[in-house]
N, C-alpha and C positions, 0 to 999 in steps of 0.2 A: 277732655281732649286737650293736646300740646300742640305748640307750634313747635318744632325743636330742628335745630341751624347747628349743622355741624363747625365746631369752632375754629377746626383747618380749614375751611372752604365755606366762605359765605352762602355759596352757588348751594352748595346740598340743604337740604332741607328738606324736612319731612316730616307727619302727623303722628300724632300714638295716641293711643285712647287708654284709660288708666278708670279704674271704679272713681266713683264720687268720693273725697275724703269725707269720714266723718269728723268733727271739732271736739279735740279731747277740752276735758276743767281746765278753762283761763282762754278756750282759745274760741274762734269765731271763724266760721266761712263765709267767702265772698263769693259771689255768682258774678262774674267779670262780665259786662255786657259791651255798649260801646267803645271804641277807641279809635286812637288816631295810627296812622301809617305815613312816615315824613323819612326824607335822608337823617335826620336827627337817628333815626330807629338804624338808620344802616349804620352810623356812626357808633352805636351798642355794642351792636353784628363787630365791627372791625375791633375797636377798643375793648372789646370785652373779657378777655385777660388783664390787657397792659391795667387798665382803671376798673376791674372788677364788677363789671355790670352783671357777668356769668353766676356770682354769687348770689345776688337778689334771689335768686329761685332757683335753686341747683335741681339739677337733669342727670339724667345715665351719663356714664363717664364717656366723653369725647362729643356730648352733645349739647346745647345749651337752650335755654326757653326766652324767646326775644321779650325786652323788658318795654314796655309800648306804656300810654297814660291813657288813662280813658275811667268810665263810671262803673259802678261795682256796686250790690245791693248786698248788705249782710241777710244770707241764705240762712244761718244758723247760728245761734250764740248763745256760746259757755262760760262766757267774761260778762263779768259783774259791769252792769252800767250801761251795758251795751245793747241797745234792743235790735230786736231783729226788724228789717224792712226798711231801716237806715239807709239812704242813699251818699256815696261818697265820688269822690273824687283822688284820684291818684295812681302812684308808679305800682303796676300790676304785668304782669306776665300775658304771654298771647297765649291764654289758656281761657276754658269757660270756669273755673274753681280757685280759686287759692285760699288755706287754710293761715290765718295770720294769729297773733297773740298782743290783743288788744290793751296798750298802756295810755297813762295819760288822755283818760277818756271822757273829754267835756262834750257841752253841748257844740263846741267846732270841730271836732272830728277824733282823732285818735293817733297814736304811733305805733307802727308794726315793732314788737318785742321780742321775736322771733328770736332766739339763739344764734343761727346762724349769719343774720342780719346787724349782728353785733359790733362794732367797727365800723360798718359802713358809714357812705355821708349820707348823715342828718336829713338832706335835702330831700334823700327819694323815699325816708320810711315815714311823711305823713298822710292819712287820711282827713281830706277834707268834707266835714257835713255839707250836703248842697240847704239844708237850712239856714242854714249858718253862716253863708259862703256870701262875703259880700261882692264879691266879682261875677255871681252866679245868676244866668239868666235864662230859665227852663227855652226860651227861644233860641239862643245863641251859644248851644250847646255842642253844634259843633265845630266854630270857633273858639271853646274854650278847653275841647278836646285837641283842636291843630296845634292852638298859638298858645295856651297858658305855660308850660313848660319852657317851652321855647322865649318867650316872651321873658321869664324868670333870666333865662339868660344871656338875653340881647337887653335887657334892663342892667344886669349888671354890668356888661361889656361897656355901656354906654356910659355909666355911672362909672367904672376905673377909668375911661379915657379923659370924664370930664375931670373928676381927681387929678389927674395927672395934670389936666391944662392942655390935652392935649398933646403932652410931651413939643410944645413949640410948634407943629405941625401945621403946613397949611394946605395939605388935603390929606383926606384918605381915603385909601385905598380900597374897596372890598371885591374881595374874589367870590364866585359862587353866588350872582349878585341878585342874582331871581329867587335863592333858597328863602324858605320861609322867618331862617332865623336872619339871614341879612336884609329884609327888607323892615321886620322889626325894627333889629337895629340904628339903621339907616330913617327911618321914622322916626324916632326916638332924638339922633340924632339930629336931623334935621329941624324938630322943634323945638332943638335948646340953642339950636344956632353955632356956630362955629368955624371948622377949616369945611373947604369944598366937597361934595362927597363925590369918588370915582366908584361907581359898578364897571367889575368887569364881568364879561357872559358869555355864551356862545351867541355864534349868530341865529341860532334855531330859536332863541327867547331874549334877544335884543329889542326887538319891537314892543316885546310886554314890558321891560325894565323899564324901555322911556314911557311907556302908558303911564306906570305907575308916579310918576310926576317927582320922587322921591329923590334921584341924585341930579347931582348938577351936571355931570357929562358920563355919559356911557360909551366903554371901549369894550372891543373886544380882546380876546384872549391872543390873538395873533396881533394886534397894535399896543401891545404894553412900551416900545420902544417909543411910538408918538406922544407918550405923556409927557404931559410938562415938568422939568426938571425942579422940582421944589422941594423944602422938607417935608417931608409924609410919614405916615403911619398905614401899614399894611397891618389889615386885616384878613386871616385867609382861612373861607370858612371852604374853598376846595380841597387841600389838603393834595393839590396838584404841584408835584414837585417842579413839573417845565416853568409852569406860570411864576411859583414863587424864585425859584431862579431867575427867570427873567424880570421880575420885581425889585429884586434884590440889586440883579446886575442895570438895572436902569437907574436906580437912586443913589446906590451907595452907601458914600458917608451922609447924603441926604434923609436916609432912611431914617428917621427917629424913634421908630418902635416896628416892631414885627411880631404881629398875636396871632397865634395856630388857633385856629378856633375850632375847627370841624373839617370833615372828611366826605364831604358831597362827590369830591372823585377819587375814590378808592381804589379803584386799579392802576392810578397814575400817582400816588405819594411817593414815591423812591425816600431819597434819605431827606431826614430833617434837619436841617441848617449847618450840614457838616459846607464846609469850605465855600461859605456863603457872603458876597460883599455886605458890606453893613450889620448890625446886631445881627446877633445870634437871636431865634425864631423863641419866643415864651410862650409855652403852651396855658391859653386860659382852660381853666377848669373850673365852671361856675362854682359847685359846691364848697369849694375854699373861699371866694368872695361874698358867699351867703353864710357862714362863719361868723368871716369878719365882720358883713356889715349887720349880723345879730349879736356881733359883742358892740359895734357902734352905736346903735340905734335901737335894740331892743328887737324881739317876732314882731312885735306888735304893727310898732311904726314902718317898719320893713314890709309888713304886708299891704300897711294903710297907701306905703308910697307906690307901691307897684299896681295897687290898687287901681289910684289914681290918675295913673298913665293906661293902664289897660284899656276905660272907656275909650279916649278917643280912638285909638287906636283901633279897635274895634269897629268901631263907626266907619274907620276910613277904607276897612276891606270890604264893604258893602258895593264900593265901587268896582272891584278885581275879582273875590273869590268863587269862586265854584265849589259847592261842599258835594263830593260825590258819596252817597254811601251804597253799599253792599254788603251783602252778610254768608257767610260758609266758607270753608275749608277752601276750596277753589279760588273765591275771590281775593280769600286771603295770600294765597302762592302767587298768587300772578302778580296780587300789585306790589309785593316786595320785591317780587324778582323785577317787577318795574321800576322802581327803585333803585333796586342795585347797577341795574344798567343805563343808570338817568333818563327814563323815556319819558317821565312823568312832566306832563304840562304844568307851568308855575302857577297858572290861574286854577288849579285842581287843588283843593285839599280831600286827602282820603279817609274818612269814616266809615270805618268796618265792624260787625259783629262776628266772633265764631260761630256763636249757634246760626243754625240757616233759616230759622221762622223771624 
């Protein structure tokens, strides 16, 4: 079974049932089990042309199969090295099957070789062994189905600002401030120390932004004019063109950097940084700075570092999160369209299966 999102309209979506694939010689099928469901996944839905998430796992033509991270058991294998009953980790499709073609296949996991997946970034074709896995904790499974992705790229965002110095800034700014990738972030940040941090939010999840203890002051989306006039770096994981406008139009030449990060409000993006005060808007795109920082530092060290920030981090959602989970076709429709229309409580992470048992 698919999950398949028509790629003119987020709104449509709808199931198909298709035979079980069988794994021709060299290749390996996964039984997709667990996964996570975050605005990250709507961000897929929207970008999924312009950055090619569409191709990960190509669909009938005009339709697309949402690309979500979650755990996958090898059901069947034709690839040398690869045993069956292998539990992983990884960028998998809302389907219960995907047939991959296993490279690079040690005892930490493996690389999808797939033909079609050829060109793609690096980033979304590894499989990780949960043997192997040293972030991996049969408990806390799913937190590492919510935040690990995400985490990969609120680690890096964190890691170019501190690069940068900051760009000179003495606050920043983040839009969308209850999402699960800016409160990473915003964690992250906060325990390396630095400029001030602003969330901004709606007022329906302002009470939860201060709960979390994480920024120094919380505005709303209607007080961007009452911030204080300094130089900043805007962060905007909304992808709401009023807010970044008004962002833009409050700082100015203040403004010291402006990163597009995410698309949490998706009906409200109008245009991106066309006749905009202060810098023009750079869209981050993790995949490029996990590149980079594997030509800096090696997989190894790269993994070792994110590693290492992962615990705490971890630790501190024990205080916040709610992991709801649910399993079927049904569950599954509702909470993306929940999603889509941000109805989703910030203290909720959603853990879903397709199959219904």
């Amino acid at each position: 079974m698919d999950f398949l999102v028509a790629r003119d309209d987020p709104r449509s979506c709808r199931f198909a049932d298709e035979e079980a694939p069988e794994p021709a010689e060299g290749e390996a099928l996964l039984r997709v089990g667990p996964f996570g469901l975050t605005s990250n996944n709507v961000t897929y839905a929207l970008l999924g042309d312009e950055l090619e998430y569409w191709k990960f796992f190509p669909a009938e033509e005009g339709w697309g199969k949402l690309p979500v991270w979650g755990f996958a058991e090898v059901a069947k294998s034709r690839a040398a090295a690869l045993d069956e009953g292998v539990r992983v980790f990884g960028f998998l499709p809302l389907s219960t099957q995907l047939v991959v073609v296993p490279d690079r296949v040690d005892r930490r996991g493996f690389a999808d070789a797939a033909p079609h997946r050829a060109g793609l970034p690096s980033a979304y074709q590894g499989y990780r062994s949960t043997a192997a896995d040293p972030a991996y904790d049969a408990n806390r499974e799913g937190e590492q189905i919510l935040f690990w992705p995400l985490f990969y790229t609120s680690f890096l965002l964190d890691d170019l600002l501190a690069e940068e110095a900051f760009f000179g800034a003495q606050s920043i700014v983040v839009s969308s401030a209850s999402s699960k990738t800016a409160l990473i972030a915003a964690f992250l940040l906060r325990r390396r120390g630095g400029p001030a941090l602003v969330g901004l939010t709606s007022p329906g999840n302002a009470d939860f932004v201060r709960r979390t203890g994480v920024y120094d002051e919380v505005a709303l989306y209607g007080e961007v004019e009452s911030l204080k006039p300094r130089r900043t770096v805007y962060v905007d994981l909304s992808g709401d063109g009023a807010v970044r406008g008004a962002v833009h139009a409050r700082f100015g030449e203040l403004l010291a950097h402006s990163a597009a990060v995410g698309m949490t409000h998706w009906d409200q993006i109008g245009e991106r940084g066309s006749d905009l005060p202060g810098p023009t808007p750079q869209f981050f795109f993790a995949p490029d700075r996990v590149r980079q920082r594997r030509a800096d530092w090696g997989p190894a060290e790269l993994d070792a570092r994110v590693t290492a920030a992962w615990g705490p981090f971890v630790e501190w959602t024990r205080a916040w999160l709610q992991v709801r989970r649910a399993a079927g076709p049904e569950a599954v429709r509702s909470t993306y369209l929940e999603l889509l229309d941000g109805r989703t409580d910030p203290a909720v992470g959603h853990v879903l299966s397709l199959a219904g048992d």
